[in-house]
C-alpha positions in Angstrom: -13.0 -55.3 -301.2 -14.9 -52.3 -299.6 -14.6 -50.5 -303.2 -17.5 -48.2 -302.1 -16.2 -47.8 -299.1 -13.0 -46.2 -300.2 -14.3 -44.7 -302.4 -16.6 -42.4 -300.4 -13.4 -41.8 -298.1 -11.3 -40.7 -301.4 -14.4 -38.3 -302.5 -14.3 -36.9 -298.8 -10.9 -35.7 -299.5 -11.1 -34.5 -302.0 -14.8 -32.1 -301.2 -12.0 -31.0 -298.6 -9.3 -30.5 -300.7 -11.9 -28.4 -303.3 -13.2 -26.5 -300.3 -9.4 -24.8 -299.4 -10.5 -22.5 -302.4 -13.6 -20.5 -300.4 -11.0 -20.1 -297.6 -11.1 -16.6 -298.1 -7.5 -15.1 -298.4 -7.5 -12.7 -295.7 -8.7 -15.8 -293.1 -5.8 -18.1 -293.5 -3.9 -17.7 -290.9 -7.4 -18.4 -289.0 -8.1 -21.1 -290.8 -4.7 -23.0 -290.7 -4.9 -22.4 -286.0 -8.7 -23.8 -286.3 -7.5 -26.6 -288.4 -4.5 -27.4 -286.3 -6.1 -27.0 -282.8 -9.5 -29.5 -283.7 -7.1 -32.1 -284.8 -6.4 -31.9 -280.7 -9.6 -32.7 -279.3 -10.8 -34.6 -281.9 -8.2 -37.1 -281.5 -8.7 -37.6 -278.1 -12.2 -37.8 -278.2 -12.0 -40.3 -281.5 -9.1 -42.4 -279.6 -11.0 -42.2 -275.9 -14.4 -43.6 -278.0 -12.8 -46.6 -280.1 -11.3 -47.5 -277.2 -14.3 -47.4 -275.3 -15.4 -49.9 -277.3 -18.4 -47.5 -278.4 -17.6 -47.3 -282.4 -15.7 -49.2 -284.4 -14.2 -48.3 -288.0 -14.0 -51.5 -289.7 -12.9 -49.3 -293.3 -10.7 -47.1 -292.4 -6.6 -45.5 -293.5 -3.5 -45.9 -291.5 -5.4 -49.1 -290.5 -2.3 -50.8 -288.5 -1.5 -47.6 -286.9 -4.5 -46.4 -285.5 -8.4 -48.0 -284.8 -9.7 -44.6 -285.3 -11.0 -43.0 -288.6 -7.6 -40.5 -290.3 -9.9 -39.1 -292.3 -12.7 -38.0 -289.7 -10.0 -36.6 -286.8 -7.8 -35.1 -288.9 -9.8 -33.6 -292.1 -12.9 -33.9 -291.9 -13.7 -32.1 -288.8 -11.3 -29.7 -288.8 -12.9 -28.5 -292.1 -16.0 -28.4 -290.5 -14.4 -26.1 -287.9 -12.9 -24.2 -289.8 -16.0 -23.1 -292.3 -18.5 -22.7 -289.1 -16.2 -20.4 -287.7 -15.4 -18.5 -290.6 -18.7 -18.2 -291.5 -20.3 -18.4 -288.1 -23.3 -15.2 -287.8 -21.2 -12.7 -285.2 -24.0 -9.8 -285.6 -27.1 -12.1 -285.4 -29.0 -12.5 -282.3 -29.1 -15.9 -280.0 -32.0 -17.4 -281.6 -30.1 -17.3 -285.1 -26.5 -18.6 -283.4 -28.1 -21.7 -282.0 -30.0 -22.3 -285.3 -26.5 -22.1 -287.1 -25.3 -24.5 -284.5 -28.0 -27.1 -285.2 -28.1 -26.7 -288.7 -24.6 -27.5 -289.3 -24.2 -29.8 -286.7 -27.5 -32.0 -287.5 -26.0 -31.7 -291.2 -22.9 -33.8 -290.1 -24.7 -35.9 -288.1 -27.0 -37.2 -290.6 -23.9 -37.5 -292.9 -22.5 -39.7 -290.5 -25.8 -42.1 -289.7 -26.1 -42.7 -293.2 -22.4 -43.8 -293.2 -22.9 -45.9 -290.5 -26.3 -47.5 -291.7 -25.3 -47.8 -295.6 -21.8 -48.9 -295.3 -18.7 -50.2 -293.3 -16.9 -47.0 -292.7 -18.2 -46.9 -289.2 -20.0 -49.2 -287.2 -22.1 -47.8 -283.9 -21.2 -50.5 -281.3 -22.8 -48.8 -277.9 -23.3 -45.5 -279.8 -26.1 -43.2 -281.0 -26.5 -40.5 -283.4 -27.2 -38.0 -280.5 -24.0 -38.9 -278.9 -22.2 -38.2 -282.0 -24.3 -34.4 -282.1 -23.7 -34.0 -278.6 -19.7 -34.1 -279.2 -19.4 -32.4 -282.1 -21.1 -29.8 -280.4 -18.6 -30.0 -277.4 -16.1 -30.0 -279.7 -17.0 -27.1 -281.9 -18.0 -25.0 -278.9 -14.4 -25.4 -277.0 -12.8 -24.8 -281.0 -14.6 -21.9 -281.0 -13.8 -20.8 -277.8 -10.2 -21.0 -278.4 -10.5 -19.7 -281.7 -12.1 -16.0 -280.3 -9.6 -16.4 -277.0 -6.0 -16.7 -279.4 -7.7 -14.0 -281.9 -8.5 -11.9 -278.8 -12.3 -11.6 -280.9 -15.1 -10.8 -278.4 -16.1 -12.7 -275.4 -14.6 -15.7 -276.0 -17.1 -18.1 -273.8 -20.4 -16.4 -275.5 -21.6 -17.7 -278.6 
């Protein structure tokens, strides 16, 4: 039962697990506080909406622990974190930071529609795709900001 389901859930571990290698060496330290601080918000945020009512993960791990998706708060977008700020385009100007931002961002998004629409990994219950783009970006942003405030990087509230 939910074969494809799991499935899809086992080959998102695993792209994470593969991706560890173009952590470069130099950035682990970075990578591993970025990894541990998103599990933070995205918890609360993933809790605060299930139990909302407002999505609903009828395929999901740890399910008699937890109604919200393992996988998603404590993987998935801390990876996601974790590469954007890595990779995020310091020396280019605004126009080129928000692009990043919406690139990456609408990336997940659609990633996450398509889940919801083609399978049971996540069901929208009083939820929309531009909520989910609006809190990833929330979350990313404050990541961020913590990120370049621990690392004492520039600025930390500019992007």
């Amino acid at each position: 039962m939910y074969l494809i389901e799991r499935l899809i859930i086992g080959i998102v571990w695993l792209i994470c697990f593969i991706s560890l290698w173009f952590i470069p060496k130099n950035k682990l330290r970075e990578a591993s506080f970025i990894f541990l601080f998103t599990q933070l918000p995205a918890w609360i945020l993933g809790l605060a909406v299930v139990e909302a009512g407002l999505i609903e993960y009828p395929v999901r791990e740890l399910h008699k622990a937890n109604a919200t998706s393992f996988s998603f708060e404590y993987l998935v977008l801390p990876f996601i974190c974790i590469f954007f700020n890595l990779y995020y385009p310091n020396r280019k100007n605004l126009y080129k930071k928000m692009l990043y931002y919406v690139s990456i961002l609408s990336i997940f998004t659609l990633m996450e529609y398509l889940a919801e629409k083609y399978t049971r990994i996540l069901e929208y219950i009083n939820w929309e795709w531009y909520h989910t783009f609006i809190s990833m970006c929330v979350v990313v942003y404050l990541v961020r900001v913590v990120y370049k405030w621990f690392f004492r990087l520039k600025s930390p509230l500019s992007l």
